[in-house]
Legacy VTK file of the C-alpha trace (Angstrom):
# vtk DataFile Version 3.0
C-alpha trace
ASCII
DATASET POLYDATA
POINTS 116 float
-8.504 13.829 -17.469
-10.470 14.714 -14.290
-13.984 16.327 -14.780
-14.912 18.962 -12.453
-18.433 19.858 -11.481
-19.528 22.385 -8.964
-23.319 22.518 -7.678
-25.010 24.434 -4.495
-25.623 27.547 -6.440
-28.949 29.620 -6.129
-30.418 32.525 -4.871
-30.563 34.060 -1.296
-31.604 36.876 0.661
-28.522 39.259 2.389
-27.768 37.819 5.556
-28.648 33.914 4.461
-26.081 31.312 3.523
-25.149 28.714 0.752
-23.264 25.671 0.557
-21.277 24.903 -2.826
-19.810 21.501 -3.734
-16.717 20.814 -5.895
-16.852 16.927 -6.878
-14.385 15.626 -9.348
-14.163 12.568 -11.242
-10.903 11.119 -10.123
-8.886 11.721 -6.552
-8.112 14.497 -5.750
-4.922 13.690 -3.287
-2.520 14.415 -5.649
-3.692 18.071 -6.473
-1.853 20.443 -3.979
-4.123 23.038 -3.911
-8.462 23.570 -4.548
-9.720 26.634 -4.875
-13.009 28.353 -4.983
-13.205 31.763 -6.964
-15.694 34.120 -8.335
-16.276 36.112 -11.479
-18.505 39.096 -11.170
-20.217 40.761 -14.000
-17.279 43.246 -15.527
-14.789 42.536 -12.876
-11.745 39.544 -13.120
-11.835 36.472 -11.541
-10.401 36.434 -8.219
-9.769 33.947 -5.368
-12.289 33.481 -2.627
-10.451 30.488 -0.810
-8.055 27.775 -1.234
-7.067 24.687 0.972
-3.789 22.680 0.653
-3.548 18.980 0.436
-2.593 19.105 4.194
-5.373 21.353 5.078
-3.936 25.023 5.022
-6.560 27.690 4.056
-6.120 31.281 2.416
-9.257 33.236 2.287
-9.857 36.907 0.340
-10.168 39.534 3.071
-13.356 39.847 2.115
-15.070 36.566 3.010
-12.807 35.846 6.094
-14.765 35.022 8.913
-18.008 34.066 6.543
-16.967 31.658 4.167
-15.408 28.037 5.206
-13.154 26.161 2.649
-12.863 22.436 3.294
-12.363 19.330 1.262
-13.108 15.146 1.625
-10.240 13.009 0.070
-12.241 10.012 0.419
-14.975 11.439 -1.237
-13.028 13.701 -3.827
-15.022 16.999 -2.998
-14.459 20.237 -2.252
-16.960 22.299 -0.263
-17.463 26.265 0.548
-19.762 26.818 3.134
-20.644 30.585 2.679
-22.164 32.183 5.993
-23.675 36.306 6.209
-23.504 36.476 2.214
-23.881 40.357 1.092
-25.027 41.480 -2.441
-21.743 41.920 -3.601
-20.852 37.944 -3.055
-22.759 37.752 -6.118
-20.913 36.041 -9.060
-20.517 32.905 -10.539
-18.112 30.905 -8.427
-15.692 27.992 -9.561
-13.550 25.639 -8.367
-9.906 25.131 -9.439
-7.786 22.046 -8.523
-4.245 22.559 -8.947
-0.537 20.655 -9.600
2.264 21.610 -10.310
2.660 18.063 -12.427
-1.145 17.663 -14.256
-1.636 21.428 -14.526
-5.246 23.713 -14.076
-8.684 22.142 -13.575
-11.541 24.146 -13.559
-15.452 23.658 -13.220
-18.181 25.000 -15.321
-19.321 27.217 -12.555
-22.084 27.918 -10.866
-24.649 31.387 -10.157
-24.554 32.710 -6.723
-27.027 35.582 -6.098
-27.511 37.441 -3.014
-30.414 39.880 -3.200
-33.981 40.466 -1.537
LINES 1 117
116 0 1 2 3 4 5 6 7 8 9 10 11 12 13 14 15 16 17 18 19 20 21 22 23 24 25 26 27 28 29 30 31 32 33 34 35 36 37 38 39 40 41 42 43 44 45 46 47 48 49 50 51 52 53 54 55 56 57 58 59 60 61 62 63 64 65 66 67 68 69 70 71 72 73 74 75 76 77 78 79 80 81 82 83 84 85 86 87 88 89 90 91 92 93 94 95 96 97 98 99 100 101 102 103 104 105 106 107 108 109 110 111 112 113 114 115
């Protein structure tokens, strides 16, 4: 079973940025895909970013050219460096690890608030 905790959360002001982290318990090479996404109040979850086990990215249209997806097999982490955040990045954000052979992982998430 691989645990799956995601920290960096907090508030900022429009315009600032945030760093989340995606640490899990056992390696994460054999998981083809991590993800970040983000649950607003009322609204589904949706995808923010994802990044391959060879290093491919997908981000929403919405956070391209802000947010950075990038993970540390030697360290098992994922991070999501979020850059020009805008009140309606706010949500809780989680991380997903995926394969096709051990299935869905996801985090507990964590609060991301962008407001002044």
């Amino acid at each position: 079973q691989v645990q799956v905790v995601e920290s960096g959360g907090g508030l900022v002001q429009p315009g600032g940025s945030l760093s989340l982290s995606c640490a899990a318990s056992g390696s994460i090479v054999s998981f083809n895909t991590m993800g970040w996404y983000r649950q607003a109040p009322g609204k589904q979850r949706e995808l923010v970013a994802a990044i391959t086990r060879g290093g491919n990215t997908n981000y929403a249209d919405s956070v391209k050219g802000r947010f950075t997806i990038s993970r540390d097999n030697a360290k098992n982490i994922v991070y999501l460096q979020m850059n020009s955040l805008k009140p309606e990045d706010t949500a809780v954000y989680y991380c997903n690890l995926y394969s096709p052979y051990r299935g869905d992982y996801w985090g507990q998430g964590t609060q991301v608030t962008v407001s002044s």
